[in-house]
C-alpha positions as MATLAB code, in Angstrom:
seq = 'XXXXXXXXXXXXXXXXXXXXXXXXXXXXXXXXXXXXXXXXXXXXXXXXXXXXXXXXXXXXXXXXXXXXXXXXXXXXXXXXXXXXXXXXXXXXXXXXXXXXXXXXXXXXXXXXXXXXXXXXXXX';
ca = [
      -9.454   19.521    6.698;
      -6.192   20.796    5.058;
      -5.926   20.414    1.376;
      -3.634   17.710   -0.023;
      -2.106   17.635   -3.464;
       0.125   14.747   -5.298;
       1.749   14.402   -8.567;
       0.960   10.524   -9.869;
       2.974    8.066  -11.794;
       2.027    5.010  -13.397;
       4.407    1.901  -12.018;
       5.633    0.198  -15.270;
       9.329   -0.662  -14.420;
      11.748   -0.912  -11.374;
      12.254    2.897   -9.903;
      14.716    4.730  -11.253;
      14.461    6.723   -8.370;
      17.245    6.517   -5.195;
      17.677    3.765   -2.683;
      14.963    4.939   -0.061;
      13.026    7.802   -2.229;
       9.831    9.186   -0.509;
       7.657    8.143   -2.176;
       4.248    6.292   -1.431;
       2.976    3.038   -3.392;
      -0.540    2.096   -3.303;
      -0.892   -1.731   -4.735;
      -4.873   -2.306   -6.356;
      -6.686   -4.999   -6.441;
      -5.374   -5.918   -9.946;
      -1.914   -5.531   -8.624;
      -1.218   -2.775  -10.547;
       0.875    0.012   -8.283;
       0.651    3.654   -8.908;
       3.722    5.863   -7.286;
       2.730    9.391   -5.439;
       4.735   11.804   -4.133;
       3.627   13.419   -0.591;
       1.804   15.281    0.548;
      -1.381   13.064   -0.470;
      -4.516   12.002    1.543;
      -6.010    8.516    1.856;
      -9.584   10.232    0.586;
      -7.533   10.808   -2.739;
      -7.108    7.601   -4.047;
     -10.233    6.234   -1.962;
     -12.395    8.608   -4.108;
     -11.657    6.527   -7.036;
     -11.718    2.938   -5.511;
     -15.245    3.549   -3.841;
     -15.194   -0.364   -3.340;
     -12.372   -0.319   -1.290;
     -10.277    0.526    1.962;
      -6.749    1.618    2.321;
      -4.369    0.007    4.279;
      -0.480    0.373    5.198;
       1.567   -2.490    4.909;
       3.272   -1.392    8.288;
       0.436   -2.636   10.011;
      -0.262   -5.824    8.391;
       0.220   -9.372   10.269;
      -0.648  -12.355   10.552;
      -3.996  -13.310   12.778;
      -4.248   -9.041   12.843;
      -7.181   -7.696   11.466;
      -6.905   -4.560    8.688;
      -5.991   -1.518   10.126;
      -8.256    0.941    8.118;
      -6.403    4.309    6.646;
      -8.667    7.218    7.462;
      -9.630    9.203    4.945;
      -8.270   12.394    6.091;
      -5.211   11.278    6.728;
      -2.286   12.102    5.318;
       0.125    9.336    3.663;
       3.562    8.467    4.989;
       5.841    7.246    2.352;
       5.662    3.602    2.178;
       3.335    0.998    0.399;
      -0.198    0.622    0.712;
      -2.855   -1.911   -0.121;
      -6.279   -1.456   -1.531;
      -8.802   -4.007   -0.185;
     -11.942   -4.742   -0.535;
     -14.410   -3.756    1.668;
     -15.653   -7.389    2.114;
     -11.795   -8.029    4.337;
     -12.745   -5.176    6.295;
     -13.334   -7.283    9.163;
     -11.821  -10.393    8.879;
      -8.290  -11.013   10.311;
      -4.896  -12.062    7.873;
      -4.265  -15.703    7.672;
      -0.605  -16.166    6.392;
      -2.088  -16.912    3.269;
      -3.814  -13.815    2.506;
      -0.157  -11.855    3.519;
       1.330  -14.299    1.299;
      -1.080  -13.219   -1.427;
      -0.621   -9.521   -1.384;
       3.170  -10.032   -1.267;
       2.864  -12.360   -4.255;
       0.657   -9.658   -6.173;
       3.049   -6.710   -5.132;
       6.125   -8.323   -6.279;
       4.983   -8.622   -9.325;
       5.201   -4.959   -9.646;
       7.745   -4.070   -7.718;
      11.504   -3.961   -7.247;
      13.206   -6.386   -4.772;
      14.291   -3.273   -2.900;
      10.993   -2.073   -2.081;
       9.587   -5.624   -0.743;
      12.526   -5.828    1.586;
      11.762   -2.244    3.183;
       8.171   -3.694    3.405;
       8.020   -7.017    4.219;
      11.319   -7.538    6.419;
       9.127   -7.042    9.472;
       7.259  -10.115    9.014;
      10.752  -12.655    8.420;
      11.000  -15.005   11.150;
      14.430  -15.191   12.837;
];
């Protein structure tokens, strides 16, 4: 396993950083976000959410069940969701996306829910 090491931020305002900074966001269950910068692996934060799974926000839809971030894996920047363990296996309904989204916007800037969630707009 190769060694992974991040610098972390608490995420208490809009980013000051630019328009499509890599950076990777990882939204609790609280809906607080904390910002790291790569390289960082899932087993990281994991370690310290023993309750919980990771998973991106790329592969979240609707009827889809959660795609599980391995623990050796290194992050892409993007966002990220802590679950529970207890949605592990049992697939999205529209209003469990609608709930994250709800609980990440809270936290985050308008900018970074539209390079998340435009995926999931219907045309």
């Amino acid at each position: 396993m190769g060694g992974c090491a991040s610098s972390q931020r608490n995420y208490k305002r809009k980013s000051g950083k630019r328009p499509g900074a890599k950076v990777i966001k990882v939204i609790h269950l609280d809906g607080r976000v904390k910002e790291f910068e790569p390289p960082i692996c899932a087993e990281q934060i994991l370690s310290c959410n023993p309750s919980c799974f990771l998973c991106s926000s790329d592969t979240m839809s609707i009827d889809a069940y959660p795609t599980n971030v391995p623990e050796p894996e290194e992050l892409r920047p993007g966002l990220y969701f802590l679950l529970s363990k207890a949605q592990e296996n049992k697939p999205f309904s529209l209003e469990d996306l609608c709930e994250l989204a709800v609980k990440a916007s809270s936290n985050l800037s308008i900018h970074d829910l539209q390079l998340s969630f435009r995926h999931y707009a219907v045309v």
